[in-house]
C-alpha positions as CSV (number, residue, x, y, z in Angstrom):
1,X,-21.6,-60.7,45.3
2,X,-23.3,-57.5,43.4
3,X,-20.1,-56.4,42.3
4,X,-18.6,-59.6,41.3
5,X,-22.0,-60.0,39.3
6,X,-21.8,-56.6,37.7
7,X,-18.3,-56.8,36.8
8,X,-19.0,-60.8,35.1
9,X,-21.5,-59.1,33.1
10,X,-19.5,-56.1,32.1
11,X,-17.0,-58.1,31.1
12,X,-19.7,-59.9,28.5
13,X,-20.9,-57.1,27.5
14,X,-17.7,-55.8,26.5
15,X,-16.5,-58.8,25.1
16,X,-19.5,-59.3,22.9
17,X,-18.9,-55.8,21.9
18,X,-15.7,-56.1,21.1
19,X,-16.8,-59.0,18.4
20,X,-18.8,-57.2,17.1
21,X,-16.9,-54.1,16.7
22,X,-14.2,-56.2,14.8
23,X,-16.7,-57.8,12.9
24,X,-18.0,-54.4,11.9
25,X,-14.7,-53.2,11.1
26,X,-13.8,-56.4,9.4
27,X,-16.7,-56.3,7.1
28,X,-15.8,-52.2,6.2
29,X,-12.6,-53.4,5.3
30,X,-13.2,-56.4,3.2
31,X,-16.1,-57.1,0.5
32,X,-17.2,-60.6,1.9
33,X,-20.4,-60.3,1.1
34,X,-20.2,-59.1,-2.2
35,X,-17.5,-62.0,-2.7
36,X,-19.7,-64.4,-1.2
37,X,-21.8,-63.8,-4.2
38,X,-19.2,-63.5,-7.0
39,X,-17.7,-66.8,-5.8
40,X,-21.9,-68.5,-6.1
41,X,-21.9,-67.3,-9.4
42,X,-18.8,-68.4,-11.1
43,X,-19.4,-71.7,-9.2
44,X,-22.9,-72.0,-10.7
45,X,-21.2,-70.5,-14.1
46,X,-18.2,-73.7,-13.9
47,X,-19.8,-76.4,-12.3
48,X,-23.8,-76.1,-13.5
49,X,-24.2,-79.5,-14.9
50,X,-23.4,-80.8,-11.4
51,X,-25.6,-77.8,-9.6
52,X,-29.0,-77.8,-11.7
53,X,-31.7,-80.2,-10.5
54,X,-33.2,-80.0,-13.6
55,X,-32.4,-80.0,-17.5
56,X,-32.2,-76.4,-18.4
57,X,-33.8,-77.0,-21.4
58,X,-36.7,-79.2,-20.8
59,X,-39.9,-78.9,-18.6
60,X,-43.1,-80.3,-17.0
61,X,-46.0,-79.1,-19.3
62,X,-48.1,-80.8,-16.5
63,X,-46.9,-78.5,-14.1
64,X,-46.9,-74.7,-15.0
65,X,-46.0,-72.0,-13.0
66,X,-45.4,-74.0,-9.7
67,X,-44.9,-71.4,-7.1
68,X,-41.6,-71.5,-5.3
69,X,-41.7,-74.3,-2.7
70,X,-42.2,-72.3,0.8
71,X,-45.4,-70.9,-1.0
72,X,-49.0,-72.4,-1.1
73,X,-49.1,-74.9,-4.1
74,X,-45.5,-74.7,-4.4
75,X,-43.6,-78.6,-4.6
76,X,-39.8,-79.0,-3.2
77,X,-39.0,-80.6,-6.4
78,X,-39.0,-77.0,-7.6
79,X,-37.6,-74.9,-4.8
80,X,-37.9,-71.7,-7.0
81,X,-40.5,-72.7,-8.9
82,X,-41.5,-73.1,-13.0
83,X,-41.9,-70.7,-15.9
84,X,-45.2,-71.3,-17.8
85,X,-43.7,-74.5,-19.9
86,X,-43.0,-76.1,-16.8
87,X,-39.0,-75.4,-16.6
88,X,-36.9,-75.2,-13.5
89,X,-36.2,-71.5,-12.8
90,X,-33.4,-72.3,-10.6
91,X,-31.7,-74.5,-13.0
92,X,-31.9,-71.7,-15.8
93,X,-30.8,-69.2,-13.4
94,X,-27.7,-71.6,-12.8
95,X,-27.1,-71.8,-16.6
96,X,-28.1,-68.0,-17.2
97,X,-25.0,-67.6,-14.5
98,X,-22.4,-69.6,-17.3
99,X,-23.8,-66.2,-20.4
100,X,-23.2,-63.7,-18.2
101,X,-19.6,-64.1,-17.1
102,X,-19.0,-65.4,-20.8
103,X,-20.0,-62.7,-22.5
104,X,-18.4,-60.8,-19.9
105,X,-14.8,-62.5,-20.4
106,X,-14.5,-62.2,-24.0
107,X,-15.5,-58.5,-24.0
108,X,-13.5,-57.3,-21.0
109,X,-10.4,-59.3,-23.0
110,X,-11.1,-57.7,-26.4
111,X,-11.7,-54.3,-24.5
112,X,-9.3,-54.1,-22.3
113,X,-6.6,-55.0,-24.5
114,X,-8.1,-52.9,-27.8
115,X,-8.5,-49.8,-24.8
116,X,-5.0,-50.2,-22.9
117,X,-3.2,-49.8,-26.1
118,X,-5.3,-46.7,-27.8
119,X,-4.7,-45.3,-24.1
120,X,-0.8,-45.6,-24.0
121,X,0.0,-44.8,-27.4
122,X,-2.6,-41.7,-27.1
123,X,-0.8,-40.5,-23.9
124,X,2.8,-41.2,-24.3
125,X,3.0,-39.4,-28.2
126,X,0.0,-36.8,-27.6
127,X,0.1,-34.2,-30.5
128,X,-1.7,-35.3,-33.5
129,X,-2.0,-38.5,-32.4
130,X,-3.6,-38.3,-29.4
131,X,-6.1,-35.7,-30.7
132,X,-7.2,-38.4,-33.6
133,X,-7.0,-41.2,-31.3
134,X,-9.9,-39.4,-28.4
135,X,-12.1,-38.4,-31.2
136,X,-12.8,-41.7,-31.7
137,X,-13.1,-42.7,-28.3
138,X,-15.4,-39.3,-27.9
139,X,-17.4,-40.6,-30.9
140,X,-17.9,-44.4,-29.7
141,X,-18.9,-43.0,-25.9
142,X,-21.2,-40.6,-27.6
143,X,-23.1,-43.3,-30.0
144,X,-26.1,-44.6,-28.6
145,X,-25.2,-48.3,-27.9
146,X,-29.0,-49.7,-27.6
147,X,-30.2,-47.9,-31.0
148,X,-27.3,-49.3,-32.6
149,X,-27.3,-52.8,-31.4
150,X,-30.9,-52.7,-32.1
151,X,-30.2,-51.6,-35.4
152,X,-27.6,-54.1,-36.4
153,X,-29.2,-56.8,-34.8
154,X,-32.0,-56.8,-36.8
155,X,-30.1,-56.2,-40.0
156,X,-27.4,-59.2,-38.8
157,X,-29.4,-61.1,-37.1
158,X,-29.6,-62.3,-33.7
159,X,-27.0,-64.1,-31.7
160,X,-24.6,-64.5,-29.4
161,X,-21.8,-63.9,-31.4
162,X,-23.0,-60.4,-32.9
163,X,-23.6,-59.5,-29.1
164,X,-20.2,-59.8,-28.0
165,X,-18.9,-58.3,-31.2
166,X,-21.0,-55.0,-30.8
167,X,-20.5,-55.1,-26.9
168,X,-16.2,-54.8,-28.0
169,X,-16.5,-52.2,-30.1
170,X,-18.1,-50.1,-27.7
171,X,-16.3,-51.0,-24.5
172,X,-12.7,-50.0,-25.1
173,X,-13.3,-46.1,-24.9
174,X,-13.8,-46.2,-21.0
175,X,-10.2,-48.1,-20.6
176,X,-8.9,-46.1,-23.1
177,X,-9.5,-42.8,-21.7
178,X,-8.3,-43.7,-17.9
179,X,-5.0,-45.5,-19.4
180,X,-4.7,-42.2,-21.2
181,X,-5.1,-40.3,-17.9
182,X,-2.6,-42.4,-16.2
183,X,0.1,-42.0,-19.1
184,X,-0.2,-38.3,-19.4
185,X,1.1,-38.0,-15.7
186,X,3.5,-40.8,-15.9
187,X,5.6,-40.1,-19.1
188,X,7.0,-36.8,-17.1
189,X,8.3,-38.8,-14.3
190,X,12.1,-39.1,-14.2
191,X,12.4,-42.7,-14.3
192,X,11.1,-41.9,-18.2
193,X,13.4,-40.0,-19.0
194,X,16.5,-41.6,-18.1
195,X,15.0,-44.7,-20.1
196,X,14.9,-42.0,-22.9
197,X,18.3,-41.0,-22.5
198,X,19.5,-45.0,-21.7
199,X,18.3,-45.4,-25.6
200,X,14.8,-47.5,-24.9
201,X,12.5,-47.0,-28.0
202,X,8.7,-46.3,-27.6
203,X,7.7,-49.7,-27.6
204,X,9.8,-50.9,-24.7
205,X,9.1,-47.7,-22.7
206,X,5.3,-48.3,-22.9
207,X,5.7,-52.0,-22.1
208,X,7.9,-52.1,-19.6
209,X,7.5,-48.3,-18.1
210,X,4.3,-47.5,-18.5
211,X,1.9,-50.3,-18.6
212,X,3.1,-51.5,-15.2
213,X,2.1,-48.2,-13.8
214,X,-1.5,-48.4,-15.0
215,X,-2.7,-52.3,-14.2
216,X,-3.7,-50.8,-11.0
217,X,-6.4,-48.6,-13.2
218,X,-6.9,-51.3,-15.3
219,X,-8.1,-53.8,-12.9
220,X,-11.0,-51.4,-11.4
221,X,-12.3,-50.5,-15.0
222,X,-12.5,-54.0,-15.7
223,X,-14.1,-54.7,-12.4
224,X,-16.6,-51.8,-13.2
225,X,-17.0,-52.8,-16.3
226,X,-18.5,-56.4,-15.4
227,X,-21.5,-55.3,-13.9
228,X,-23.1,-52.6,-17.0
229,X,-21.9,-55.4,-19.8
230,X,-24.1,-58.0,-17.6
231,X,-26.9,-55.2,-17.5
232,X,-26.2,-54.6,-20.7
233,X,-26.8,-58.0,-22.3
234,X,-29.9,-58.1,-20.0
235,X,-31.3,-55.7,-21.7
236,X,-31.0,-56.7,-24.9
237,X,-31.9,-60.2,-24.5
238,X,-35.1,-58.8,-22.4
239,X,-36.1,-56.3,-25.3
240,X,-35.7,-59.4,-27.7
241,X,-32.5,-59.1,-29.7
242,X,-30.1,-60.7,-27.6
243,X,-29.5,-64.8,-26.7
244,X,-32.9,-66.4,-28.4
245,X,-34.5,-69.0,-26.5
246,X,-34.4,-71.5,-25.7
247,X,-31.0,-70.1,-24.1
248,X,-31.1,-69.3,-20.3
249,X,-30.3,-66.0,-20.0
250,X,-31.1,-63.7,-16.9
251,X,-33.0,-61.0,-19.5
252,X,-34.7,-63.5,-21.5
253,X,-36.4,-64.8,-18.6
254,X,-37.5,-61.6,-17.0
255,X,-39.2,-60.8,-20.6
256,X,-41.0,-64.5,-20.6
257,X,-42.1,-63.7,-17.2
258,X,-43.4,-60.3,-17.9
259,X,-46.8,-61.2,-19.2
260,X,-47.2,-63.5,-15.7
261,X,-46.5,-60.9,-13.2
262,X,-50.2,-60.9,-11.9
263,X,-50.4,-64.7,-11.8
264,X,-46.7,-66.0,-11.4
265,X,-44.3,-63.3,-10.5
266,X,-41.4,-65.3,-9.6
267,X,-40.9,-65.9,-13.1
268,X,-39.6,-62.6,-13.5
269,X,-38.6,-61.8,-10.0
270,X,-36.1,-64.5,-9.2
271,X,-33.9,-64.2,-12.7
272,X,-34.0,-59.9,-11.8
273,X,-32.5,-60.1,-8.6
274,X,-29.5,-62.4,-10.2
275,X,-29.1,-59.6,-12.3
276,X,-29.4,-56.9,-9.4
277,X,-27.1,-58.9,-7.0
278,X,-24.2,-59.9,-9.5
279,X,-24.3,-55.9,-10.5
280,X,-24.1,-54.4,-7.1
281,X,-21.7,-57.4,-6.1
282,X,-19.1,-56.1,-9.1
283,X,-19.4,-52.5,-8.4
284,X,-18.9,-53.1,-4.9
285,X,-15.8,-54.5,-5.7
286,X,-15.0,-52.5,-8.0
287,X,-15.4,-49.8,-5.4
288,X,-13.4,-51.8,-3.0
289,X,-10.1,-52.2,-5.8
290,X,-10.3,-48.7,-6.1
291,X,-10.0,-47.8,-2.9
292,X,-7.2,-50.2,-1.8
293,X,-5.2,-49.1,-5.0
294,X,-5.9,-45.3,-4.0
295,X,-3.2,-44.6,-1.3
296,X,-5.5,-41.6,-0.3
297,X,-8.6,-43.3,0.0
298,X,-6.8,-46.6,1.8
299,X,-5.4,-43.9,4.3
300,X,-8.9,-42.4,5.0
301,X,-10.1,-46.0,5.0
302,X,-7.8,-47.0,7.2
């Protein structure tokens, strides 16, 4: 009866190992928790009139800086809480979601476009071309972005539009130098050459040649990208020259929470760890794309 016991426990024990060696492994292989969070945010970003409790825009003035509702004080009404004119944190956070991952779009578009093509044309002619062509991307990587958008901001003035705009013209260098990277090594392959000697012009051979052979690249950039254009407009919009209340963004509402920190805290600690969690979620898998795209690093991986 001992053994038969032993051996009915073994088996659990192993079994229950087993699960959670596959979930381990599972997990190593595949970014679910970072998608987990990328899928919460471009819900909130698509569907927030349906998720917010609250208007965005509007607030209690009779309640203040109600403490998230698992604290003392705190109300379920407001399960994260108010800001100090009685708005729903969670519903801004919700709308804060929809600026990010627009300002994120339209730049990545502009950028990645404006950078694929500087990169090809640099690489595949080199020569004069390519030398005048990574000055420029040597001199917008080498500007200081914050003094500048500072700068122009205040000269311009503030809003979204001006944002975007500055964020594009300093965002195509980084795709421009890896696309550049990748052509270098693929215009000597052979398949190029017997396009050469089949009569394809330049344009054909970087459309239909090249610029397969470097989406791979251009999807992690992108995907690395996301996360320092969201810290980015943080920043900004924190140092008070980005999105201008009352418009729900992540960095706005760490800096309106700044001056509660001894007093109400969640203020600026709810709306900082969207930022910190979307960030680490897009460089995670940004890490991840690059990996899988890697035939070295998938074999190690694997």
């Amino acid at each position: 009866m001992a053994s038969l016991a032993d051996s009915v426990s073994f088996e659990d024990a192993s079994g229950q190992q087993s699960i959670a060696t596959r979930s381990w492994r599972f997990m190593r292989r595949w970014p679910v928790i970072p998608a987990v969070i990328l899928v919460v945010l471009v819900a909130c970003a698509i569907f927030a009139p349906l998720l917010a409790p609250h208007n965005h825009l509007w607030g209690d003035l009779r309640a203040p800086n109600v403490p998230p509702a698992w604290l003392e004080g705190g109300s379920a009404k407001y399960l994260l809480g108010t800001d100090n004119l009685g708005r729903d944190l969670l519903s801004r956070i919700i709308y804060g979601a929809r600026i990010s991952l627009q300002v994120a779009a339209i730049v990545l578009v502009f950028g990645a476009v404006g950078g694929t093509v500087v990169g090809l044309v640099s690489g595949y002619l080199g020569g004069q071309v390519d030398e005048v062509l990574m000055r420029f991307v040597d001199l917008s990587l080498a500007i200081p972005f914050i003094l500048v958008a500072l700068t122009v901001l205040i000269v311009l003035g503030q809003s979204l539009e001006v944002i975007i705009a500055l964020l594009i013209l300093f965002s195509w260098g980084g795709f421009a130098r890896q696309v550049r990277a990748e052509t270098l090594s693929l215009r000597t392959l052979d398949y190029i050459s017997l396009a050469k000697v089949a009569g394809a012009g330049t344009t054909l051979i970087l459309y239909k040649h090249i610029l397969p052979g470097v989406v791979n690249t251009i999807i992690v950039v992108a995907t690395l990208q996301v996360g320092s254009l969201i810290l980015t407009e943080s920043i900004l919009s924190f140092l008070g020259v980005g999105v201008q209340a009352p418009t729900p963004a992540w960095g706005l509402m760490v800096s309106d929470g700044r001056d509660y920190l001894d007093t109400a805290w969640w203020i600026a600690l709810f709306p900082g760890m969207a930022i910190f969690l979307t960030v680490l979620a897009f460089n995670f898998i940004g890490d991840w794309l690059r990996d899988r795209f890697d035939p070295r690093l998938r074999q190690l991986n694997d």
